[in-house]
N, C-alpha and C positions, 0 to 999 in steps of 0.2 A: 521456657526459661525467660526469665526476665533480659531487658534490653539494657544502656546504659544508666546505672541511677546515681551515679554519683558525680556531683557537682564539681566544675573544676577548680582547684586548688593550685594558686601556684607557690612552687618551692622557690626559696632564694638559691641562687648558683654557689652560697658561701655554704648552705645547709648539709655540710655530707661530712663524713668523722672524719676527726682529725687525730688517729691514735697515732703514737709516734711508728714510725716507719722502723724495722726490725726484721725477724729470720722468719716469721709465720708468714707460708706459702700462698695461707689464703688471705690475708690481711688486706692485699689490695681488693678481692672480691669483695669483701666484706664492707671495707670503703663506699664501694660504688653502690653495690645492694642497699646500702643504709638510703643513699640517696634515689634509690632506684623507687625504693617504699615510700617515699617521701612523696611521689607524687600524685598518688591517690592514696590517702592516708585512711582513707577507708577500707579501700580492697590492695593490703599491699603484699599481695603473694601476685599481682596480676604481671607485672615486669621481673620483679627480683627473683632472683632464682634462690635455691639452698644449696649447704655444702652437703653433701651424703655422709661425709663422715660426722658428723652432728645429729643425723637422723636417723630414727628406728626404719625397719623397712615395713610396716604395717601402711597399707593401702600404695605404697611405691613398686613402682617396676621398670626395669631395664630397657630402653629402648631400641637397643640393638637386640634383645631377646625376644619382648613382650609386643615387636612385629611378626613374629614368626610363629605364634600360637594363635588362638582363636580370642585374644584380646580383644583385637579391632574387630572384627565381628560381632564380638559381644556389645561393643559399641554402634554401629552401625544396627545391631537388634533394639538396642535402648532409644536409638537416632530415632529411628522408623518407627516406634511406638508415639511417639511425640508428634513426630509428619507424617506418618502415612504415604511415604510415597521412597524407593528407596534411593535415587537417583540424589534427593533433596539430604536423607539420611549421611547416606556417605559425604555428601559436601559439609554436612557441620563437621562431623568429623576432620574432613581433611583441616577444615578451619583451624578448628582447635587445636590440631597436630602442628599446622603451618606456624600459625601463634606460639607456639612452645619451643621451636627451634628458630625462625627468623625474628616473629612480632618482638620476643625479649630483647635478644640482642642485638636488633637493631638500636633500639632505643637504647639502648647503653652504649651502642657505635655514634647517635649523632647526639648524643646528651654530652659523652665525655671524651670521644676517642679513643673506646676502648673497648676489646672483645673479650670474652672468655670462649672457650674453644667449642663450639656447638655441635661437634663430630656425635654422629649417633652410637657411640662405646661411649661416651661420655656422659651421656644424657642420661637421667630418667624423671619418669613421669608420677605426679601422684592425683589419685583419684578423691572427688569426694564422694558424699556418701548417696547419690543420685546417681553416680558410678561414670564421672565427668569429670576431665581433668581440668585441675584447680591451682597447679602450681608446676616447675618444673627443678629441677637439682641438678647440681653437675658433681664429680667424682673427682676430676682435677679441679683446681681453684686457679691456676696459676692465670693472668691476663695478658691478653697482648695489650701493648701500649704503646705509645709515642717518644721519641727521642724529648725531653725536658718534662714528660708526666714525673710526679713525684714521687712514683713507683721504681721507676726505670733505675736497671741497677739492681735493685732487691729482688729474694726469692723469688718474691709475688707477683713478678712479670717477665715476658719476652719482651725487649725493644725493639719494635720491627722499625724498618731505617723510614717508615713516611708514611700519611696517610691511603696514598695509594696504594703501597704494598700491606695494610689493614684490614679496607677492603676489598682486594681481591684475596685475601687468606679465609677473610670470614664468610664473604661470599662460597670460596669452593669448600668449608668444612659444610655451611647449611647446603648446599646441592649437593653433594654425597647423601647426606643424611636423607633428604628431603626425596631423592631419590628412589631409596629403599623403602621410605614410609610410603610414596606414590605405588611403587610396583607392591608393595602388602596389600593397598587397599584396591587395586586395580583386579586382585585375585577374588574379593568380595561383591565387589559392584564396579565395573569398568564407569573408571569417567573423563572428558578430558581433556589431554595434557596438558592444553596450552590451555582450557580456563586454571586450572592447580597452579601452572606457574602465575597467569594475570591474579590471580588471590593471593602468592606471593607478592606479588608489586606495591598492593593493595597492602598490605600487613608492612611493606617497608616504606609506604609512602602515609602511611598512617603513624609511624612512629616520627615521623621528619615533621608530621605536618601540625601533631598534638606535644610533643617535649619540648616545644619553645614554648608552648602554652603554658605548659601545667611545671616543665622545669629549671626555667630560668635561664636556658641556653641561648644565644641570639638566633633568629630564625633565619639568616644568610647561610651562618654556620652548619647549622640542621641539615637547610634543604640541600647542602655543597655536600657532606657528608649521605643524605639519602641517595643523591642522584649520582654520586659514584658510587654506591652499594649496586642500584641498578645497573648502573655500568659496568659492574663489575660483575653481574650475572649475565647481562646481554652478550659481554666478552667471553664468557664461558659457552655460549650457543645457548640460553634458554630468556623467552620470552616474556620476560618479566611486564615488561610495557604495554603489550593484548591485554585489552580489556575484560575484563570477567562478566561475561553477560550471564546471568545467573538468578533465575526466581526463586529457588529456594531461600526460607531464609536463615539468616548465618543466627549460627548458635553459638559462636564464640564471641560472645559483645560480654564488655569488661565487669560486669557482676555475675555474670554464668561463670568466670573463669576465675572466681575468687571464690573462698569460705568468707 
C-alpha cells in the first residue's frame, strides 16, 4: 500500500454548507461531512463518514456483526500476504479499525466540536476492492454538539451542556467499540493491549496535530480539544499516552484508506 500522497490542502473555517437549518435528522452530519471532505480533496472518504440510509449495502458491513465472523481474519490473511509476518498483519488491521472509529471522529471533535455517535451498532465499515477498508458510515446521523453550535435545538443534534461532557461521551462510545473490535482481533493473533490503546493516542493526537493544518481551525483550539479526548480516555483507565513502539508498518496511511 502506498504511503501518504497527497499534498496538504488547506480548507478555509467559512468552507462548510450552509443549507438552511430544518427537520432533517441528518442535516447537521451532512454539514460537517461536507467539510470534513474538504480537507483532503483528493481522498475524501478518508475523515467523512456516510449516512447508511443513502447507501446500497454492496461491499459494506456491520461492525457490531462483521467482528464476530471470520471478516477480520480474512483481513488479517490479506494483512499477512503483504507482510509476511503475522504479529505485523494484525497491527495494520487494528490501525485501520482504530482509524474508523477514533481517527474520524476525532477530527470532527477538534475541527468543530462535534461528535457523531461512534458506538459499534452504529458503525459500519466498507471495503475496497483490495478487500481494505476505504471508508466508514453511520446508521444514526444525529450529532452531539455544543450549547451556541448552529445545530443545537434541531433534529440534528444532542446539546450536550460543554466541552467536557463531549469528550468524555465520545471518548466512552469509541472504548466500548474499540474494545470489542480488540477482543475479536485478540482471538486471531494476540497483541498488545497497551501498544492498541498507544495507536489510539496516535490516531487522536494525529487528527489534533493535522486539522489545523489542512482545516482552518486554530491550533490552541485542536490541541485543547485533543488533549481532553485523551483525558478523557486516560479517565476511563486506558492508556492512551504509552507509546507505540511498533516495527511493523502501519497500513493505514491516508491513501490506503481512500478509493
Amino acid at each position: 500500500m502506498s504511503s501518504i500522497a497527497a499534498p496538504p490542502i488547506a480548507v478555509s473555517s467559512t468552507a462548510v454548507s450552509m443549507k438552511p437549518l430544518g427537520n432533517d435528522p441528518a442535516a447537521a452530519l451532512d454539514d460537517s461531512c461536507a467539510r470534513l471532505r474538504g480537507i483532503y480533496p483528493d481522498y475524501p472518504r478518508v475523515y467523512a463518514v456516510a449516512l447508511m440510509a443513502d447507501q446500497g449495502k454492496r461491499r459494506w458491513w456491520s461492525a457490531a456483526e462483521g467482528i464476530h465472523g471470520d471478516r477480520l481474519e480474512r483481513m488479517v490473511e490479506r494483512a499477512l500476504a503483504d507482510l509476511g509476518e503475522p504479529e505485523a498483519a494484525a497491527a495494520s488491521v487494528a490501525t485501520a479499525l482504530i482509524h474508523a472509529v477514533i481517527g474520524r471522529v476525532a477530527s470532527l471533535v477538534v475541527l468543530e466540536g462535534r461528535s457523531w455517535d461512534p458506538g459499534l451498532e452504529n458503525l459500519w465499515l466498507h471495503m475496497d476492492s483490495d478487500g481494505c477498508i476505504d471508508w466508514a458510515g453511520v446508521c444514526d446521523p444525529v450529532l452531539r454538539v455544543l450549547p451556541g453550535d448552529r445545530w443545537a435545538g434541531t433534529r440534528a443534534a444532542v446539546t450536550l451542556p460543554c466541552e467536557g461532557a463531549l469528550l468524555v461521551w465520545t471518548a466512552y462510545r469509541c472504548r466500548a467499540a474499540l474494545v470489542a473490535i480488540f477482543d475479536a482481533l485478540d482471538r486471531i493473533v494476540p497483541l498488545d493491549r497497551s501498544r492498541l490503546w498507544a495507536m489510539v493516542g496516535e490516531a487522536i493526537l494525529g487528527a489534533a496535530t493535522l486539522v489545523p493544518i489542512l482545516g482552518g481551525v486554530g491550533e490552541s483550539v485542536a490541541m485543547r480539544r485533543g488533549q481532553g479526548l485523551l483525558d478523557a480516555f486516560e479517565g476511563a483507565g486506558v492508556p492512551v499516552r504509552a507509546r507505540a513502539d511498533r516495527a511493523a508498518p502501519r497500513r493505514g496511511a491516508i491513501a490506503s484508506l481512500a478509493s
